[in-house]
N, CA, C and O of each residue as an XYZ file, in Angstrom:
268
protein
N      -3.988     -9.740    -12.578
C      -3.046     -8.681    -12.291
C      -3.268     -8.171    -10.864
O      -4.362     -7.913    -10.361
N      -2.191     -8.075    -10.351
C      -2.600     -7.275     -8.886
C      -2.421     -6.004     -8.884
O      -1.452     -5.345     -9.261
N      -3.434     -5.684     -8.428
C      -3.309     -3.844     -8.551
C      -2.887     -3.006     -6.973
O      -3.362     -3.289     -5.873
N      -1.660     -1.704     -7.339
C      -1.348     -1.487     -5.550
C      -2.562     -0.308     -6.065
O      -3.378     -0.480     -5.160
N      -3.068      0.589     -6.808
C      -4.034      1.494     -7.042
C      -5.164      1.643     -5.225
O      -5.414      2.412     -4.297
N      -5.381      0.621     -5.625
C      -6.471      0.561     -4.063
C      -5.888      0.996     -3.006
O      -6.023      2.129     -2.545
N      -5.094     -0.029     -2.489
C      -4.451      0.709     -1.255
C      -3.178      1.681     -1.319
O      -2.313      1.710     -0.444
N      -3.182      2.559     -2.602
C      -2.289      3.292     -2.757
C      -3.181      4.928     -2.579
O      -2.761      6.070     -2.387
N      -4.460      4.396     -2.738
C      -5.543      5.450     -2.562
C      -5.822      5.222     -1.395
O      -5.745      6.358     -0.927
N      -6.199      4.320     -0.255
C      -6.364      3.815      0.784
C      -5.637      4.803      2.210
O      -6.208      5.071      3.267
N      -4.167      5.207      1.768
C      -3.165      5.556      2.291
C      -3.538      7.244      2.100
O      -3.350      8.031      3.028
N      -4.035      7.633      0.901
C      -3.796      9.074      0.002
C      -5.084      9.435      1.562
O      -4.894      9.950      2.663
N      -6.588      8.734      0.755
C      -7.401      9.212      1.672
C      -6.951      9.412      3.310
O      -7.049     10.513      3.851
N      -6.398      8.085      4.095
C      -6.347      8.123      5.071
C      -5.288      9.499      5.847
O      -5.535     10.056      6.917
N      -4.400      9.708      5.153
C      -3.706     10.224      5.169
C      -4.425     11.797      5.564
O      -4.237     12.426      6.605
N      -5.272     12.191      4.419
C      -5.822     13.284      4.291
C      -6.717     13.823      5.393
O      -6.888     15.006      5.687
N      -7.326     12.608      6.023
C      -8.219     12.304      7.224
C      -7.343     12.774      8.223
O      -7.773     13.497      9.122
N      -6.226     12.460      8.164
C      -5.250     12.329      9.417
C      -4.769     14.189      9.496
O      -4.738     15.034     10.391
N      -4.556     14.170      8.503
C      -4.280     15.967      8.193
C      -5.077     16.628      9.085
O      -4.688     17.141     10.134
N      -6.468     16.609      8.561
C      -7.996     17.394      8.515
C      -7.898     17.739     10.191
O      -7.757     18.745     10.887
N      -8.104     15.888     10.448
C      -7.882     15.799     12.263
C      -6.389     16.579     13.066
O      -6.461     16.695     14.290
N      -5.479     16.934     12.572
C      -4.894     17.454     13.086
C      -4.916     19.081     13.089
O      -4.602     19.692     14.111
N      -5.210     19.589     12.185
C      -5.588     20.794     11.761
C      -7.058     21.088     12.920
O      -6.983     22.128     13.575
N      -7.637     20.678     13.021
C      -8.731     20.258     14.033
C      -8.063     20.412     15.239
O      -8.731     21.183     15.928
N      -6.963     20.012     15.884
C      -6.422     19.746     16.747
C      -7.005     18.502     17.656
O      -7.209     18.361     18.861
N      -7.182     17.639     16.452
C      -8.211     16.335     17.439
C      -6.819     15.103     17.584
O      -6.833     14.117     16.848
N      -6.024     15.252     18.296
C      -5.260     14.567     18.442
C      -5.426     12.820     18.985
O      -4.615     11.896     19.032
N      -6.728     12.922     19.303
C      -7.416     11.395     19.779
C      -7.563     10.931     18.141
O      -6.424     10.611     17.798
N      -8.130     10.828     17.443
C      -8.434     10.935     15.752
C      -7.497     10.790     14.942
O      -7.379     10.068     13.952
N      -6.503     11.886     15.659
C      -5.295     11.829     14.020
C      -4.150     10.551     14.503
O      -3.456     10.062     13.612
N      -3.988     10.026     16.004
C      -3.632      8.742     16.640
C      -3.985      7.677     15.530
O      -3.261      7.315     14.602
N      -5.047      7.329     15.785
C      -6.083      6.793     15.131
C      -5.899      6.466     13.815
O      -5.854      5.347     13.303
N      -5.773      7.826     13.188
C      -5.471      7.742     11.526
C      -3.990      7.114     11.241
O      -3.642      6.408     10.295
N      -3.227      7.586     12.348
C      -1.983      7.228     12.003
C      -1.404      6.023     12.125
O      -0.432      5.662     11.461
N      -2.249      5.041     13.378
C      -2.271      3.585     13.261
C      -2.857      2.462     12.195
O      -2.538      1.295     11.964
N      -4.141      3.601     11.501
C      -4.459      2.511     10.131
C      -3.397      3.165      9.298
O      -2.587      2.247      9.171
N      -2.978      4.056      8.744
C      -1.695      4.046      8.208
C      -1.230      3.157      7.984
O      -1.368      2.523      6.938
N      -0.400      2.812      9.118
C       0.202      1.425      9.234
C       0.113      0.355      8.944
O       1.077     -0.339      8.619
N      -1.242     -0.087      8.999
C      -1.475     -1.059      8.721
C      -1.669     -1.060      6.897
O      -1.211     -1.847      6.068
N      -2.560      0.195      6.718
C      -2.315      0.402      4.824
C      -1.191      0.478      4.465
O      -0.934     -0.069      3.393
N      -0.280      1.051      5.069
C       1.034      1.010      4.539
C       1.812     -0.681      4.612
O       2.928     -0.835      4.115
N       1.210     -1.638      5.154
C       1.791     -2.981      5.209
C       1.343     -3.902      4.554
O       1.869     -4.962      4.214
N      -0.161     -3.282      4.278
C      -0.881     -3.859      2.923
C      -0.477     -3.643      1.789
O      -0.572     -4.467      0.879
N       0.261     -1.993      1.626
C       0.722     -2.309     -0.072
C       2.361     -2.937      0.177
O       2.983     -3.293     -0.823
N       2.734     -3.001      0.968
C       4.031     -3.426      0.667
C       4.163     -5.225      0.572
O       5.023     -5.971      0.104
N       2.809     -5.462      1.290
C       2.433     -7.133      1.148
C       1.797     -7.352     -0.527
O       1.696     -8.444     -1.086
N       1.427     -6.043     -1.106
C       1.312     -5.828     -2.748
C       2.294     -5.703     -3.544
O       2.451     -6.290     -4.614
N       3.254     -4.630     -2.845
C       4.285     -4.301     -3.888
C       5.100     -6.057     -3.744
O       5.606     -6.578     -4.738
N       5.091     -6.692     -2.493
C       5.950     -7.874     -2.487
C       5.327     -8.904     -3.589
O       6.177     -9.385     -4.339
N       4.354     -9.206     -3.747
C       3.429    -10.199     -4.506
C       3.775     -9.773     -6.186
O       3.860    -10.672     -7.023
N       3.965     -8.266     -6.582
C       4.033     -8.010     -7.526
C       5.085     -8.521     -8.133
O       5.124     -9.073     -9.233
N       6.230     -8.254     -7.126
C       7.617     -8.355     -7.769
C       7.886     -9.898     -8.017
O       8.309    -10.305     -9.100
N       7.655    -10.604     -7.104
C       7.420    -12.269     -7.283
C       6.532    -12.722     -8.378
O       6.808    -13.889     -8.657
N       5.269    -12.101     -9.336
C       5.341    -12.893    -10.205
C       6.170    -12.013    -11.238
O       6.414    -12.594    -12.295
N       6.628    -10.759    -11.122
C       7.580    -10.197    -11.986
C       8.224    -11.524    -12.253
O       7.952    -12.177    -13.260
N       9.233    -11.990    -11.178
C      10.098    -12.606    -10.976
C       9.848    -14.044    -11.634
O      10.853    -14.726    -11.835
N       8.770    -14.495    -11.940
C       7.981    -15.690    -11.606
C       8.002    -15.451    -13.432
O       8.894    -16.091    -13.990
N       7.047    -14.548    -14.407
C       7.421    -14.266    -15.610
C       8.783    -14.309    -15.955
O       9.157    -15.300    -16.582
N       9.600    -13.437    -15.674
C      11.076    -13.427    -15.951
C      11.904    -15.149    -16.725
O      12.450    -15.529    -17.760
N      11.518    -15.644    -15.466
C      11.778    -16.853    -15.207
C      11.282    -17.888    -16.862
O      11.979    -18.373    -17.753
N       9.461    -17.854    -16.578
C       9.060    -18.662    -17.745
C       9.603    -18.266    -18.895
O       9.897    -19.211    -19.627
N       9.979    -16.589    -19.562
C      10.513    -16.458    -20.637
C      11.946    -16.625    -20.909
O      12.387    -16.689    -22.057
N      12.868    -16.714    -19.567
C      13.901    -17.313    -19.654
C      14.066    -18.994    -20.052
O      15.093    -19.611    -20.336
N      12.786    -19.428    -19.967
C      12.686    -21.402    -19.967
C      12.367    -21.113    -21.074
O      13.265    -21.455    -21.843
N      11.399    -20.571    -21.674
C      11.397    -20.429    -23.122
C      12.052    -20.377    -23.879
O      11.457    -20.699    -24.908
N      13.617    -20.010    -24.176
C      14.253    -19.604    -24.751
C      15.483    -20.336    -24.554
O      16.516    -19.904    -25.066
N      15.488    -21.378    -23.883
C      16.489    -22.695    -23.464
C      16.034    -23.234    -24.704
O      16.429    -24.338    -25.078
């Protein structure tokens, strides 16, 4: 099973980091936070994509099943 849980927490934390640092007024830092963002945010969507494909991928075998 692929789980988005990880980098769905990945994002929560980083996120929170990114807050903290701005509240801080550390604007070098919350840059920073906001570029791994990005990149967590492209990791779950390279998850949510994988998910839906074997969705898609099941769908499929129980449709052959039933031929």
């Amino acid at each position: 099973m692929i789980d988005y849980a990880g980098p769905m927490m990945s994002i929560e934390t980083t996120l929170k980091e990114m807050h903290n640092a701005l509240l801080d007024r550390d604007m070098e830092t919350a840059m920073k936070k906001a570029t791994i963002l990005i990149v967590e945010t492209k990791l779950l969507q390279n998850t949510l994509v994988l998910m839906k494909e074997k969705e898609e991928q099941h769908a499929l075998r129980q449709q052959a099943q039933t031929v």
